[in-house]
C-alpha positions in Angstrom: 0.0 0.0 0.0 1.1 3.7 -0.7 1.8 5.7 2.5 0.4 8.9 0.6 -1.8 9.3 3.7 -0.5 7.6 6.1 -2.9 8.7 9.3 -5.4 7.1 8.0 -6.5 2.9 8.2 -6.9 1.5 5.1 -10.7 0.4 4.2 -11.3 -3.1 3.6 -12.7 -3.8 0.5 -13.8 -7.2 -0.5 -14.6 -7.7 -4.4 -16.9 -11.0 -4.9 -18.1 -13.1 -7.7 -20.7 -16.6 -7.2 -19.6 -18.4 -10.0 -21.4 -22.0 -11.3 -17.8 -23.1 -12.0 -16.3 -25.4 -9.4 -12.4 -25.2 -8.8 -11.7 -21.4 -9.9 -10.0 -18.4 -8.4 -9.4 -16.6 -10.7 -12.4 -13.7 -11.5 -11.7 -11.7 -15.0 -14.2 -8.9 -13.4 -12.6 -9.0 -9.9 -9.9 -8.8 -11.5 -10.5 -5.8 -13.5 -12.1 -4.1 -10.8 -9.1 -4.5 -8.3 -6.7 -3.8 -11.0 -8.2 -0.7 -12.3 -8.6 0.5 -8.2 -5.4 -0.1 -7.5 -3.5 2.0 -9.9 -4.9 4.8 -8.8 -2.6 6.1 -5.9 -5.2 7.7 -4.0 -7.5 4.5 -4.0 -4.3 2.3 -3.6 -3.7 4.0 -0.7 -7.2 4.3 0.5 -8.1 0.6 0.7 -6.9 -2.8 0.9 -8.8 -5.4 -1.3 -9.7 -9.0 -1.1 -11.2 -11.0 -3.8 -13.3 -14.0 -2.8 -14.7 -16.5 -6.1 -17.1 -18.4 -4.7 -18.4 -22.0 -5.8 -22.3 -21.4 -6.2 -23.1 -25.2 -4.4 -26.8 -25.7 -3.7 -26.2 -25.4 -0.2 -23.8 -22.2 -0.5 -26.0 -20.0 1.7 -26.1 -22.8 4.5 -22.1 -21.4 5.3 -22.9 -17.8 5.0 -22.0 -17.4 8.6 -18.6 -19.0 8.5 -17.7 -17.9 5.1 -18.4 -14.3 7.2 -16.4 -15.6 10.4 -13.3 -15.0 8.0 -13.1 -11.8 6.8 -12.4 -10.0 9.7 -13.9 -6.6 9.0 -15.6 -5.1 5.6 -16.3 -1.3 4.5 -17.1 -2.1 1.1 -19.0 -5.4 -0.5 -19.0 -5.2 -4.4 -21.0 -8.1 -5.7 -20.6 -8.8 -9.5 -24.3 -10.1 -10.3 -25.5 -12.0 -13.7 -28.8 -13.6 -13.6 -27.7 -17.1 -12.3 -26.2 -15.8 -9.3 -28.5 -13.1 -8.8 -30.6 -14.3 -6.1 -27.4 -15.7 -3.5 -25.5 -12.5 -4.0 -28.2 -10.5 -2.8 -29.0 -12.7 0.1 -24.8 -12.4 0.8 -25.2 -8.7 0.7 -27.6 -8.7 3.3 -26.1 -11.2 4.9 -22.6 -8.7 5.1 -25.3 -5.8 6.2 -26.7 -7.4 9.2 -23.0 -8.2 9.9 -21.5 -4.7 9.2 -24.2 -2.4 9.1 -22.0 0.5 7.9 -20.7 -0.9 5.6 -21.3 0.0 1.8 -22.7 -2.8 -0.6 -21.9 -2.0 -4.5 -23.3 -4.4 -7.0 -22.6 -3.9 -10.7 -23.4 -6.5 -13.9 -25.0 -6.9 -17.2 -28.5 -8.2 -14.8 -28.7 -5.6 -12.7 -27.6 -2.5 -14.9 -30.4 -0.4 -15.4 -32.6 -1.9 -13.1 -32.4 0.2 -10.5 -36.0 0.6 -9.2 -36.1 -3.6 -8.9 -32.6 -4.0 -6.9 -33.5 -1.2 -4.1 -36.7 -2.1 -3.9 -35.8 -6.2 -3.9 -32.8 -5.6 -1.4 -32.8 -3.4 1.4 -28.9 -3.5 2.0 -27.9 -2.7 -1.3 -26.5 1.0 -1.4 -24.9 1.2 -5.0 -25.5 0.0 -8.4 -23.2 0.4 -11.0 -24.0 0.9 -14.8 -22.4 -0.5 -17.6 -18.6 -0.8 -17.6 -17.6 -0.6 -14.1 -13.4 -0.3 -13.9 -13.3 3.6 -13.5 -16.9 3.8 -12.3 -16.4 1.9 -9.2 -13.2 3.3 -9.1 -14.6 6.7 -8.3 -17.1 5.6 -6.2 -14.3 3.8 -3.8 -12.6 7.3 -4.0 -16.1 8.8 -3.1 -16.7 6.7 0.1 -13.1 7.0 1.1 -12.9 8.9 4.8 -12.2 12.8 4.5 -8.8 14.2 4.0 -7.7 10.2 2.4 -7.5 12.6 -0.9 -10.0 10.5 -2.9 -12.5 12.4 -3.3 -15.0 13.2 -5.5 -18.4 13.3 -4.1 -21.1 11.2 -4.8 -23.6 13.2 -6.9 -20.3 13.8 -9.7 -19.4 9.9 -9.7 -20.9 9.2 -13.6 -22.8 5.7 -14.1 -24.0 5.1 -10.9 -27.5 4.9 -8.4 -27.8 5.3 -4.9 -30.2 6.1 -2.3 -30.5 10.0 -2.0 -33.1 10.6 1.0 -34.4 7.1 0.8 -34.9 7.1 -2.6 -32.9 5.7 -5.7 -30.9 8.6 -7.4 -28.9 8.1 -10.4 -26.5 10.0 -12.0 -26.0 9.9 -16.2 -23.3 7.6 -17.4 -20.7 8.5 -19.4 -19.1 7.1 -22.5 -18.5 3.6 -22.8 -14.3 3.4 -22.4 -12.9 4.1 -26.0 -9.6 3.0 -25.2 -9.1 -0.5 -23.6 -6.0 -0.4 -22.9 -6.4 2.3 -20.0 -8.0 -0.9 -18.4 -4.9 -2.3 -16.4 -4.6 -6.2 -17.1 -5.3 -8.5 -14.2 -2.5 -10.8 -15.0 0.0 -7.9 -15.6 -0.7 -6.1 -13.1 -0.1 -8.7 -10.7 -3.4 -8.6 -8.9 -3.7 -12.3 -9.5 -0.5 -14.1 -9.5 0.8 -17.9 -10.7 -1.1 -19.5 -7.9 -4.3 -18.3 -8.5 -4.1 -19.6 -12.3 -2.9 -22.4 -11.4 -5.5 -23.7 -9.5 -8.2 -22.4 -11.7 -10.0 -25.0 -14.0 -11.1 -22.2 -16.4 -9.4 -19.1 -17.3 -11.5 -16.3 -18.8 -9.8 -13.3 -20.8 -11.0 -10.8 -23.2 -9.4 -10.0 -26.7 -12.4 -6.9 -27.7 -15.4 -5.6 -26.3 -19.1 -4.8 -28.2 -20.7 -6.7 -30.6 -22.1 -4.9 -33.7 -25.4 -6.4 -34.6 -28.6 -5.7 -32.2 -30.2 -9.0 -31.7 -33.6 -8.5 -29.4 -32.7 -11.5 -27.0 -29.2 -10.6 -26.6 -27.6 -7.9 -24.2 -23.6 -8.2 -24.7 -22.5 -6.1 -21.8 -24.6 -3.2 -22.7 -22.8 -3.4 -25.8 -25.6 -3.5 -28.3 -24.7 -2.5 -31.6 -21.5 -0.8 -30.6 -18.1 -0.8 -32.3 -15.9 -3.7 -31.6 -12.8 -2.5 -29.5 -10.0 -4.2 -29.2 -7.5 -5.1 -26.8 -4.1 -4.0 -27.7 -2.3 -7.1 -29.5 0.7 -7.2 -27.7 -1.0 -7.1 -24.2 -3.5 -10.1 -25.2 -0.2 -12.0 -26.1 1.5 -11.4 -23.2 -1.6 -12.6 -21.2 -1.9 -15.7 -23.2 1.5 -16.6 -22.5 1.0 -15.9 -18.6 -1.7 -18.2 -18.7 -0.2 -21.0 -20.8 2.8 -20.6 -18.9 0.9 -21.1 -15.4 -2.2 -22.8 -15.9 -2.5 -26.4 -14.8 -2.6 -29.4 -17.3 -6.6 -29.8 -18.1 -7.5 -26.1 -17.5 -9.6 -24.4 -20.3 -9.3 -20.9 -21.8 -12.2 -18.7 -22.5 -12.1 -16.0 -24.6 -14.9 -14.4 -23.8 -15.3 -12.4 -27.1 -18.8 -11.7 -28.7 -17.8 -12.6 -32.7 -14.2 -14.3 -32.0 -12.6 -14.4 -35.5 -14.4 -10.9 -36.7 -10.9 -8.8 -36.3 -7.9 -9.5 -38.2 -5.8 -9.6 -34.9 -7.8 -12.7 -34.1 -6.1 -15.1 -36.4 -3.1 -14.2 -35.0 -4.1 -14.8 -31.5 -5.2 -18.1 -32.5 -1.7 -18.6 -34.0 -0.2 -17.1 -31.1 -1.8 -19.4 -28.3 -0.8 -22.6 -30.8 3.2 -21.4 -30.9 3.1 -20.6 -26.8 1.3 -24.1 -26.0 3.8 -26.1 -28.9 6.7 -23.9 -27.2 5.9 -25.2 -23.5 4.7 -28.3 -24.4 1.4 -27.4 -22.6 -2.3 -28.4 -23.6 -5.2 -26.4 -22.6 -8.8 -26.3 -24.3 -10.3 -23.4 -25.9 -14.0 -21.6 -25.8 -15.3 -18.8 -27.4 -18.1 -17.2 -29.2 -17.5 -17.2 -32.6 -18.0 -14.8 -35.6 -21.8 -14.9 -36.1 -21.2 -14.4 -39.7 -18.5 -16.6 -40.3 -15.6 -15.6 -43.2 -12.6 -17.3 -44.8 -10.8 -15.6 -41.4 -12.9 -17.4 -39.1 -12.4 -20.4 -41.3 -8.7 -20.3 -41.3 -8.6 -19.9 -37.6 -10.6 -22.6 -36.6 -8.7 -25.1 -39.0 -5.6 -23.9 -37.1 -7.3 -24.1 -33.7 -8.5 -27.6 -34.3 -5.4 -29.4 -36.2 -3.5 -28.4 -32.9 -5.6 -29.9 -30.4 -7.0 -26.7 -29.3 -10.6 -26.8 -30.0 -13.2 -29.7 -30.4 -15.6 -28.0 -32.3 -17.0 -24.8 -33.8 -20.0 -23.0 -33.0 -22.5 -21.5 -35.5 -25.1 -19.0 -34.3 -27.9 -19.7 -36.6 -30.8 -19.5 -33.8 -33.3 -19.9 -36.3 -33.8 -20.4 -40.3 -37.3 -18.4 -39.8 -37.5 -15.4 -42.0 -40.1 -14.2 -39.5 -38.1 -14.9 -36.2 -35.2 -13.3 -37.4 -36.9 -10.5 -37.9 -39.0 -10.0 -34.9 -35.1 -10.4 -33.1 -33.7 -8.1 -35.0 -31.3 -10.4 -36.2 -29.0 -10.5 -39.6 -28.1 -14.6 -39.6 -26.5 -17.0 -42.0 -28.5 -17.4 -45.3 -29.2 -20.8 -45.4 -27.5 -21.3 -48.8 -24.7 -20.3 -47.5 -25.1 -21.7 -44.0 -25.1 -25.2 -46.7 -21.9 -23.9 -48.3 -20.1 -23.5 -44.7 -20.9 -26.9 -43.4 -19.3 -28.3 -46.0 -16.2 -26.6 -46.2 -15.7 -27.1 -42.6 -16.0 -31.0 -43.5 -13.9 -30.2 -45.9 -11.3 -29.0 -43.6 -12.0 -31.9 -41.0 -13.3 -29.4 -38.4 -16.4 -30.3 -36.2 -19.1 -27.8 -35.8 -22.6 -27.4 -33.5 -25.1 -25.1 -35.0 -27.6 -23.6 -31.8 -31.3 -23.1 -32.4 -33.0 -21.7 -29.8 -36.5 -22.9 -29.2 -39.4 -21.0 -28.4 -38.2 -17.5 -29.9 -41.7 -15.8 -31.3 -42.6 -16.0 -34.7 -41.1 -19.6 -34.5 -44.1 -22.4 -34.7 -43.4 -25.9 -34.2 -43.8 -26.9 -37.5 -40.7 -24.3 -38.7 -38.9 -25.3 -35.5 -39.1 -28.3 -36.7 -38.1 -27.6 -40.0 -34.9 -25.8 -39.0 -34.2 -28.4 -36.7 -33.9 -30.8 -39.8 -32.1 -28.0 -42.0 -29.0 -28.6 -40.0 -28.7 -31.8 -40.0 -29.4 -32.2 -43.5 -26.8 -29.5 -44.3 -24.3 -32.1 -42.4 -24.7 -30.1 -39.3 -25.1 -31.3 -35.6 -27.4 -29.2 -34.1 -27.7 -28.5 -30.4 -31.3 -26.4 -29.0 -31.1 -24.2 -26.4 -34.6 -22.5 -24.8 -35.5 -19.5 -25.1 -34.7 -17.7 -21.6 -35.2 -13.8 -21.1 -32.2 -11.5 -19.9 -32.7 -8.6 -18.6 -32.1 -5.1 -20.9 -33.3 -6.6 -23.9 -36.5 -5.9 -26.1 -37.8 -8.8 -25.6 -38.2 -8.4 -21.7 -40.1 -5.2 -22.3 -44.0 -5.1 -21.2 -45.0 -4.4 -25.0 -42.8 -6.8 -26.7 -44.8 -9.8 -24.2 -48.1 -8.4 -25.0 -47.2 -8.0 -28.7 -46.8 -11.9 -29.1 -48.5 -13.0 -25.9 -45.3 -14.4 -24.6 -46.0 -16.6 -21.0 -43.0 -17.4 -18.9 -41.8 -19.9 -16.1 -39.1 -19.6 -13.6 -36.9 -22.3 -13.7 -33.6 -23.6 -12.6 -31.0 -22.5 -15.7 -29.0 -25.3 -13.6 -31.1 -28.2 -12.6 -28.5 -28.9 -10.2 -28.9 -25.8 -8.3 -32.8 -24.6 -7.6 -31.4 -21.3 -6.8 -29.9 -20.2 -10.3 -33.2 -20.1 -11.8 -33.6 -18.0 -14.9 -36.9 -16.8 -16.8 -38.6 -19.4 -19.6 -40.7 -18.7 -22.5 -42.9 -21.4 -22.4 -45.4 -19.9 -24.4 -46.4 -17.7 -27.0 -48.8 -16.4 -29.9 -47.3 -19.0 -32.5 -46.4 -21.6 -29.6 -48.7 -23.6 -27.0 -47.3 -24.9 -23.7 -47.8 -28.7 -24.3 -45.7 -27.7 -28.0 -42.2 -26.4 -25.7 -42.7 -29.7 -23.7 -42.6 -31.7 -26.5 -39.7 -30.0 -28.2 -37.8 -30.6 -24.6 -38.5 -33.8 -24.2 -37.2 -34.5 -28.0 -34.1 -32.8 -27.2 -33.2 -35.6 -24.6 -34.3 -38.4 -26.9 -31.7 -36.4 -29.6 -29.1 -36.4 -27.4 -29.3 -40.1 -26.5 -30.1 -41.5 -30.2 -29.1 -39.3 -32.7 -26.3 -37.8 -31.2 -25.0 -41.3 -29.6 -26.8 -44.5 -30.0 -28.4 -44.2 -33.1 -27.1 -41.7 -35.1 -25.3 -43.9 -38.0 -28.8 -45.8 -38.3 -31.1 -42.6 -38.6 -29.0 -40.7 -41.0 -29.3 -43.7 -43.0 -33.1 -44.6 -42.7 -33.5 -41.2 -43.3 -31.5 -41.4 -46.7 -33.2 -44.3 -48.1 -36.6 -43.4 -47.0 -37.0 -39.6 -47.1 -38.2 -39.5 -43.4 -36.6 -36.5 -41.6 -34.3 -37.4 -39.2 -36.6 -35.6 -36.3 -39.2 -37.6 -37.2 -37.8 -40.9 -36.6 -36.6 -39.1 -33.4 -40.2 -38.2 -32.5 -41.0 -41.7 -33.2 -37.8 -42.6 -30.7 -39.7 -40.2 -28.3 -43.1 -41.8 -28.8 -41.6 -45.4 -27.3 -38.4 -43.7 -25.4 -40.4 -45.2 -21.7 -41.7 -48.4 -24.0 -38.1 -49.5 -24.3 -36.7 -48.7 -21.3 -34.8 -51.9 -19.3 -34.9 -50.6 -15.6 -36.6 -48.8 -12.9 -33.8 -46.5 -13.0 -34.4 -45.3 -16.7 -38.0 -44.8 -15.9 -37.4 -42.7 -12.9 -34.8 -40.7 -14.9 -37.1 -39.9 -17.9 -39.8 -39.1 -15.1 -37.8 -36.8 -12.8 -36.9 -34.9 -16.5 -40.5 -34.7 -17.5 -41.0 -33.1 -14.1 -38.2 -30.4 -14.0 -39.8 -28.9 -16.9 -42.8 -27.6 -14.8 -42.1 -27.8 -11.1 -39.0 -25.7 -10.3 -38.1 -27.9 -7.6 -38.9 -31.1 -8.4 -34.8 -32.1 -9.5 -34.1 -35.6 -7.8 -30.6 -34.8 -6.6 -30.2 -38.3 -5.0 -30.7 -40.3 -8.3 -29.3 -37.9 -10.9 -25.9 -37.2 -9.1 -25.7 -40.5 -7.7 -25.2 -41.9 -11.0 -22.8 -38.8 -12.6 -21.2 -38.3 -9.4 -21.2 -35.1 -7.4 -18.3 -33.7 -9.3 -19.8 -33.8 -13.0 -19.8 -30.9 -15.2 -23.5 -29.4 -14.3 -24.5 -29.6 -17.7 -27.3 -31.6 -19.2 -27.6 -33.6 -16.2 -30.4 -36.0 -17.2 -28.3 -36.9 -20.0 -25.5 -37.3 -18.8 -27.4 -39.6 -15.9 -29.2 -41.5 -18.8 -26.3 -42.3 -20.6 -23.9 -43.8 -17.8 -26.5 -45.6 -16.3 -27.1 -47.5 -19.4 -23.5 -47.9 -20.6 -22.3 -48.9 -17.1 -23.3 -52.4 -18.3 -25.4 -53.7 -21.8 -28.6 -51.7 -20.9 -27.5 -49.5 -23.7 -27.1 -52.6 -26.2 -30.9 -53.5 -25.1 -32.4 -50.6 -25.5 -31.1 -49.8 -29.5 -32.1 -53.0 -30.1 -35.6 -52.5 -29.0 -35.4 -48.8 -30.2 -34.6 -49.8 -33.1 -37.5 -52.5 -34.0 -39.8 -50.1 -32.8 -38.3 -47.9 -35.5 -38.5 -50.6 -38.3 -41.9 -51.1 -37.8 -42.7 -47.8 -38.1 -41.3 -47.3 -41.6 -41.4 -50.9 -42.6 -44.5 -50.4 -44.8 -43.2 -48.1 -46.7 -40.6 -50.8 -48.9 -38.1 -48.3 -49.2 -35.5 -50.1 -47.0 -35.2 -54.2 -46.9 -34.6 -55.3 -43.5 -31.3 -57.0 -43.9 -29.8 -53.5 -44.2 -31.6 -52.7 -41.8 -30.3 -55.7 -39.5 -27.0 -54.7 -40.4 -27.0 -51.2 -39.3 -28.6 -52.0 -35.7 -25.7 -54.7 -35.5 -23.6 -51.9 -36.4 -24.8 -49.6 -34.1 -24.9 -52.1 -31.1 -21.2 -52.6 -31.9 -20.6 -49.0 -31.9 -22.5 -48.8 -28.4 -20.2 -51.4 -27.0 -16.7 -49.5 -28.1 -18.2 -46.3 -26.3 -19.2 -48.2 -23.2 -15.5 -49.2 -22.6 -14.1 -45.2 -23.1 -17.0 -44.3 -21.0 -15.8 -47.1 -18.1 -12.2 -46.0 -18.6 -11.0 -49.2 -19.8 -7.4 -48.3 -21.1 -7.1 -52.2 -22.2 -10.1 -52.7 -24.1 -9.7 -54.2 -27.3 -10.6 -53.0 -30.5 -14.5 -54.0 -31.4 -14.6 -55.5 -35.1 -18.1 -55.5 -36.6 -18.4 -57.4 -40.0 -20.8 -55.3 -42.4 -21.9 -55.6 -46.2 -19.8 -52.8 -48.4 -23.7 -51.7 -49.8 -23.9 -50.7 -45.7 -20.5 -49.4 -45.4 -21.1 -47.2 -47.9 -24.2 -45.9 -47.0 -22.6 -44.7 -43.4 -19.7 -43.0 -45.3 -22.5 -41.0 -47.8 -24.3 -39.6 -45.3 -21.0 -39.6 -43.3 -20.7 -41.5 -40.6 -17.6 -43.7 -41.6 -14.5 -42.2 -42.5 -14.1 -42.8 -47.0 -11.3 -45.4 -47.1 -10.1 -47.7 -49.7 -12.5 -51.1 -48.9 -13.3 -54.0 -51.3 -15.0 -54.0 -54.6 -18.2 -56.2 -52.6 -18.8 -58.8 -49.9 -18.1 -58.0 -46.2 -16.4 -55.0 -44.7 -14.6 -55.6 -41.3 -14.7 -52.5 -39.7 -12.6 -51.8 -35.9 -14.0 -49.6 -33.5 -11.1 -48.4 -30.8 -13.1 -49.3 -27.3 -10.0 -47.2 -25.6 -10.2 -44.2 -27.9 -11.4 -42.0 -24.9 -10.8 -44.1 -21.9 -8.6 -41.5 -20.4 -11.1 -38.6 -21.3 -12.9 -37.6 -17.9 -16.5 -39.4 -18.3 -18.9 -36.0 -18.2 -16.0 -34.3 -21.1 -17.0 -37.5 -23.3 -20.4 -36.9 -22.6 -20.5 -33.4 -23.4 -18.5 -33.6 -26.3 -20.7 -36.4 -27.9 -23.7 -34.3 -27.2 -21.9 -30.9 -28.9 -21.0 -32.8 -31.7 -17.4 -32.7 -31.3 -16.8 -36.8 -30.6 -18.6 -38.2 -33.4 -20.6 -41.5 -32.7 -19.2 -43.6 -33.9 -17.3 -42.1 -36.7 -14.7 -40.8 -34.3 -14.2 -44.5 -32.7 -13.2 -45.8 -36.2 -9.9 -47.4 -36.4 -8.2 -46.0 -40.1 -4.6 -47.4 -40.5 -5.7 -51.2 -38.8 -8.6 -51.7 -40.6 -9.6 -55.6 -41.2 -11.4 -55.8 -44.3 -12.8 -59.1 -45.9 -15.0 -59.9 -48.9 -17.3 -62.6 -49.4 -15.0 -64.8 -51.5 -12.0 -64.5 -49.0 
């Protein structure tokens, strides 16, 4: 600490984020915040600071009191608040207040920014709210609350950007620009306000390479950034980061770049080629996330190929939303034509990377039947897609009184992580073009294409699809038609039950049977598949149930003569095959042996047209051995499999498919 003034006590200043993320220290906000504070010599010397990430566990609020036991004293409580953690940080701040009454609680984030009259009037002990971008803001505030005669200063009523109570009522002065220049922002890494150890024993590491996002999508609300000018980090300073973090960051951690269109700057190729160089020169792996360039280009391309032929990436996401002319634009949203969303997909197959498209169901002007529609646009196009609903963030046209009434838009509070009741966001369940009973279905048929299409079934769908001319969500609404018909155990059924339920009871998640099958630890993501799918590949349930899947399926499209049932036959042996190599990665089995499967060459190359089998040189006719590598993914942490088959990224079974050891046979042989 300076000793500018040395007669006074420093304040004690504690900066917190709840975060869903278990195993993390490390805060890019906090980090800002603290760094920003404390390069200013007059707030330097002012306060001492103390940054606290916190796991947001179910029972988080149970510890309150002990977690307060150790702070020893606190002037000022900043809470960084987003929608998921909204409801524990504001029971913490009052928590701190009935502590420390004097005390002065800040809380600042894209949730409660501009929503001043609901956060003093939902929580008695807050005192200020920043808007916007909060570095400098808070930073004057701290300077603000600082004692007389610390030489902080200013007052209050001339701190830009913020609200506070004035008389008992909320008060808030005009913000002022947005910060042109990012590089006045003092990096946390840099700067040393976090240091090795705090990386280190961080699971995921979160930097920023820009701020903004040009396009004004009605759903979205980038950090107030809405149709704003991309600004960029400076180059040298996002490299110098990178190579902290490579440098420091344990084996499995993964980076986030938590960019808006990742790949839209011409700098951001050569990030990408400058976190490959740093990891090759350490001999470190980490994974990567971002959001990608909604509108991808050749630049986007170029750095994906590069991100993916290193290791870095396991697959590439494409914004799409929705392929409804009338949804897009009732967002407000420019998207990828579909011609040339077509076009894309195949030169990232051309390239070898992976990609996910999102949809997001129940956005108005969306019906089922062009849900629906969409839905099957990807994966004819050769996409995977993955459907996310439609939840409502605060700041955004969409939450407005007259957008709702406009298309009679009906919500439901519900947890955003089933594994938590508390982090509970707002639902559309309902609107003008969609009924209740409609969403259900739609989320129900996202568990049954996550457990078939994505992993069980997928080779023998795309192909039934091809020779029949049945969409491939049709044969999965069949799938979700007879989904509790084929079920093996009691288990299964009260899985599928318990995920019915969550849908319309907030509180109805079975902790007991969900996360004793994943394991307290798993990645809180799609828990009910996740649950579903180590349950039945702990043993053969999975083997069962695509064989009984699967004659439910033939007899569905068995009148129709477009398919003869020994190709048929031989794609469910194919599959079950398939299912058995995944069960051993899934176990961990290091020594499993490779699984041959003996198929016609008719059948094998039906999987590689609609390309589920890699194209390799086979025999003229006759039988096709194919080996499936059982121990491809045994060392791969069981909820990263999972999640990675379910993005798209670990292609079933194509991804399982020994190449250079092939056994191939013919008939005559």
């Amino acid at each position: 600490m300076s000793d500018v003034h040395p007669d006074h006590e420093a304040l004690k200043c504690h900066l917190v984020e709840i975060t869903p993320m278990p195993g993390v220290r490390y805060s890019l906000n906090l980090g800002y915040l603290h760094a920003a504070a404390a390069a200013d010599v007059a707030c330097e010397s002012a306060y001492d600071f103390f940054k606290h990430v916190i796991f947001q566990a179910p029972d988080l609020l149970e510890h309150t009191e002990a977690w307060l036991d150790g702070l020893g004293h606190v002037d000022v409580l900043a809470l960084s608040v987003y929608f998921w953690n909204r409801e524990p940080s504001m029971r913490l701040a009052e928590a701190v207040k009935r502590r420390w009454p004097g005390c002065a609680v800040v809380v600042g984030g894209n949730d409660v920014t501009h929503q001043a009259a609901a956060v003093f009037a939902g929580c008695e002990a807050v005192d200020y709210l920043v808007h916007g971008e909060g570095e400098f803001t808070f930073r004057e505030l701290l300077k603000a609350l600082a004692p007389p005669g610390s030489g902080a200063g200013p007052d209050l009523e001339r701190t830009r950007g913020i609200t506070f109570r004035r008389n008992g009522i909320p008060y808030t002065v005009p913000a002022g620009e947005r910060i042109s220049d990012l590089s006045s922002i003092p990096s946390p890494l840099l700067s040393g306000v976090y240091g090795v150890d705090d990386i280190r024993d961080s699971r995921v590491i979160i930097l920023e390479t820009n701020r903004g996002c040009p396009y004004s999508c009605a759903f979205c609300y980038w950090g107030g950034a809405t149709r704003s000018k991309v600004r960029p980090f400076p180059l040298e300073r996002i490299k110098q980061e990178i190579t902290f973090v490579v440098t420091h960051a344990r084996p499995d951690a993964t980076l986030f770049l938590a960019d808006a269109n990742f790949g839209i700057l011409g700098q951001d190729l050569e990030i990408a080629q400058w976190l490959v160089s740093e990891l090759r020169r350490l001999g470190k792996r980490i994974f990567l996330f971002t959001n990608w360039a909604k509108n991808t280009s050749a630049r986007v391309l170029e750095t994906a190929e590069i991100l993916y032929s290193s290791n870095v990436i396991a697959a590439v996401t494409l914004s799409a939303q929705s392929f409804t002319p009338e949804v897009l634009r009732i967002a407000r949203r420019s998207n990828i034509k579909p011609d040339y969303y077509r076009s894309l997909q195949a030169e990232f197959r051309r390239r070898g990377v992976p990609t996910y498209t999102e949809l997001i169901w129940g956005m108005p002007g969306e019906s089922l039947r062009t849900f629906l529609e969409g839905l099957e646009y990807v994966i004819a196009s050769g996409g995977f897609p993955v459907v996310y609903p439609l939840l409502l963030l605060n700041n955004t046209e969409y939450t407005s009184a007259s957008f709702r009434h406009d298309h009679s838009v009906r919500t439901r509070h519900l947890p955003y992580q089933v594994t938590n009741p508390e982090m509970r966001a707002e639902f559309v369940i309902e609107h003008s073009l969609m009924t209740e009973s409609e969403w259900l279905e739609v989320m129900e048929l996202r568990l049954v294409m996550a457990v078939f299409h994505a992993a069980l079934l997928r080779g023998l769908l795309c192909v039934v699809s091809r020779l029949t001319g049945r969409r491939v969500v049709d044969l999965c609404r069949v799938l979700a038609g007879v989904f509790g018909e084929v079920t093996t155990t009691s288990v299964l059924d009260a899985l599928l039950d318990n995920h019915r339920r969550i849908l319309t009871d907030a509180d109805a998640f079975d902790r007991e049977l969900v996360m004793g099958i994943t394991g307290s630890d798993a990645i809180p993501d799609h828990m009910h598949y996740q649950a579903v799918m180590t349950h039945l590949l702990a043993g053969d349930e999975a083997e069962k149930v695509v064989t009984e899947a699967a004659a439910h399926l033939w007899r569905s499209i068995e009148a129709d003569g477009a398919m003869d049932s020994t190709t048929f036959q031989a794609l469910v042996t194919f599959q079950v095959s398939a299912v058995r190599a995944l069960g051993c990665s899934l176990r961990g089995e290091s020594d499993a042996r490779p699984v041959p499967v003996s198929i016609p060459v008719t059948v094998h190359d039906l999987l590689v047209e609609v390309g589920q089998l890699h194209d390799v040189r086979r025999d003229a006719d006759g039988e096709q051995v194919i080996l499936l590598d059982a121990a491809r993914f045994a060392a791969t942490p069981r909820d990263s499999l999972l999640l990675a088959i379910y993005h798209g990224s670990v292609q079933m079974p194509k991804s399982f498919e020994v190449l250079a050891e092939a056994a191939r046979s013919s008939a005559g042989r």
